[in-house]
C-alpha positions as CSV (number, residue, x, y, z in Angstrom):
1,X,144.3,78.1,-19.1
2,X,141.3,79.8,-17.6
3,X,139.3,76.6,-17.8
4,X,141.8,74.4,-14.9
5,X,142.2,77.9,-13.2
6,X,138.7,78.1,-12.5
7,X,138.1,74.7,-12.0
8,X,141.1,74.5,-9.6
9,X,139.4,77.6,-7.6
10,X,135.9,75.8,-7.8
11,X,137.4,72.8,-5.9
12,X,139.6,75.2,-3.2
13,X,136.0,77.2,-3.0
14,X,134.5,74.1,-2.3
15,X,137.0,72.7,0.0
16,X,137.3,75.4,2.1
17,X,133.2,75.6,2.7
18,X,133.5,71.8,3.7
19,X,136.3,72.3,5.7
20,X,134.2,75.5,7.5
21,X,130.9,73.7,7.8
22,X,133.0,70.5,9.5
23,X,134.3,72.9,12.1
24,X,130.6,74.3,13.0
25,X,129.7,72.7,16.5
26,X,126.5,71.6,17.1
27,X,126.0,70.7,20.5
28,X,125.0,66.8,20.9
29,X,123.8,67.1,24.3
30,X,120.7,69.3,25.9
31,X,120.2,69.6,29.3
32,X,117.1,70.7,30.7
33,X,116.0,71.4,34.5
34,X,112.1,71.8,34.8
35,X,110.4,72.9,38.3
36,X,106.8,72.3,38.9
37,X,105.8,76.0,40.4
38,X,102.6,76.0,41.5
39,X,100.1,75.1,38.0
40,X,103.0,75.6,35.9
41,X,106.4,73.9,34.8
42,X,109.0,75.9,34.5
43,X,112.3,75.1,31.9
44,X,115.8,76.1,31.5
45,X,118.8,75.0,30.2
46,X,121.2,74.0,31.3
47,X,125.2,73.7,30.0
48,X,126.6,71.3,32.6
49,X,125.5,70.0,36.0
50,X,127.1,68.3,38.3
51,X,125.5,65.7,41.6
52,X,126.8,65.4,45.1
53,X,125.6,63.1,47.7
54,X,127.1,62.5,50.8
55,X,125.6,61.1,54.3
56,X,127.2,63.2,57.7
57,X,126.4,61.8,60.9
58,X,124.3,64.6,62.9
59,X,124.0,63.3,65.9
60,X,127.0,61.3,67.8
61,X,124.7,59.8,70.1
62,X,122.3,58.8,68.1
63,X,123.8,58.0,65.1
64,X,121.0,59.9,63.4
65,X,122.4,59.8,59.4
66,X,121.2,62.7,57.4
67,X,121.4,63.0,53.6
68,X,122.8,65.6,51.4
69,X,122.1,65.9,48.0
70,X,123.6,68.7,46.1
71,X,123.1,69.8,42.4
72,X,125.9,72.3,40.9
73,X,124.5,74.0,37.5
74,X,125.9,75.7,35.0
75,X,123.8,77.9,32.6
76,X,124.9,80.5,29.9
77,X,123.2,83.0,31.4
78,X,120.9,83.2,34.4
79,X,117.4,82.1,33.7
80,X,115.0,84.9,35.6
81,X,111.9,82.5,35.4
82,X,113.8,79.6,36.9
83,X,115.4,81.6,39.6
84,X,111.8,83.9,40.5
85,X,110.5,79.9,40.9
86,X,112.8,79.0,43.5
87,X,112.7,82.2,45.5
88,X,109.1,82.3,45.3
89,X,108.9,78.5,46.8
90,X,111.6,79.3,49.9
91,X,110.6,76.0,51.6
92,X,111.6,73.6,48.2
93,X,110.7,72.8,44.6
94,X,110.2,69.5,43.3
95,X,111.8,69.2,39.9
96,X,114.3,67.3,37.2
97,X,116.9,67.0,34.9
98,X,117.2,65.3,32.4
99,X,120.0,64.7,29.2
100,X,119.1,63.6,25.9
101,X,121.3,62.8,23.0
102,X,120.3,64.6,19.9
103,X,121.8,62.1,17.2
104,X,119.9,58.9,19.7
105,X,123.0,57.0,20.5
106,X,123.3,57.6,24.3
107,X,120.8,56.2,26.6
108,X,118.6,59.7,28.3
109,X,119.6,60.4,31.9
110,X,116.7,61.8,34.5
111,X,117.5,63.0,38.0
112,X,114.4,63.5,39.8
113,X,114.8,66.0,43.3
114,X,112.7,66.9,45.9
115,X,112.2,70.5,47.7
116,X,115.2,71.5,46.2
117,X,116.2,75.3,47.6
118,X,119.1,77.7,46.3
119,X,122.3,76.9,48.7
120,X,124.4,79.3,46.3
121,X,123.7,81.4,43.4
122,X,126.8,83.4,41.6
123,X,125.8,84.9,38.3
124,X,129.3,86.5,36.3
125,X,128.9,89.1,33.5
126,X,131.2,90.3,31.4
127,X,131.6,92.3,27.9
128,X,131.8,88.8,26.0
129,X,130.6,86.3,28.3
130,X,128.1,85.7,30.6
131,X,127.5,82.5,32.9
132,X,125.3,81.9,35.9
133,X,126.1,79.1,38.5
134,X,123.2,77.6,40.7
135,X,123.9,75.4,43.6
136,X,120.6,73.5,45.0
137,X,120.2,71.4,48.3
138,X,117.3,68.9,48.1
139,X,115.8,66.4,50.8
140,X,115.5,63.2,47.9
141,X,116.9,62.1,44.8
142,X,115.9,59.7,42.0
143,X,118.6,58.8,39.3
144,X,117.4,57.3,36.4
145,X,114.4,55.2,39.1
146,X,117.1,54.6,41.1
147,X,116.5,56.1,44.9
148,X,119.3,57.4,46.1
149,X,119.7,56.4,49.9
């Protein structure tokens, strides 16, 4: 009797850790945005970020087209040394993001920017969450080698 007892709570025991460890999320994904300021690269990461690119006519009469390109970024909390970069460089920061898939099965991603400058900056704290929102404007874009025009 106390044999298949405590072989039945050996298999539950074991069961229950394999369901646990299943439910553990490791994150496939890592984001990274790296600034060139000055001699030195700067790195943060990053939990989302989103690109916008429009074209806006400036100038009715001369039909002069101007390019927009936005990044939005999302970050867990707000990285100091990424944010001293781009106040310190008021006139743009040349930089990147770029994706890579941990387990290898999607293809990298790599959006190269020029003179990117802080358009918007909101930084949220709470007593169990903290997140920090970073909205660039930048004068070129690269996706993947492809320029954006």
């Amino acid at each position: 009797m106390n044999k298949n007892f405590f072989t039945l709570l050996l298999i539950g025991c074991l069961f229950f850790s394999v369901l646990t460890f299943g439910q553990q999320e490791d994150k496939r994904i890592k984001i990274e945005i790296a600034v060139k300021d000055g001699n030195k690269i700067v790195k943060g990461t990053i939990r989302s970020a989103t690109l916008s690119f429009t074209r806006s006519v400036v100038n009715s009469e001369t039909n002069e087209i101007k390019n927009n390109y936005y990044f939005s970024i999302d970050f867990e909390k707000q990285d100091i040394a990424l944010l001293a970069a781009f106040m310190k460089n008021k006139s743009g920061i040349d930089g990147q993001i770029t994706m890579t898939d941990l387990f290898g099965k999607l293809p990298n991603r790599k959006f190269d920017f020029t003179k990117g400058r802080i358009d918007s900056l909101s930084d949220q704290i709470t007593a169990d969450y903290t997140s920090a929102y970073l909205s660039l404007l930048c004068d070129s874009l690269i996706i993947d080698g492809v320029k954006i025009d």
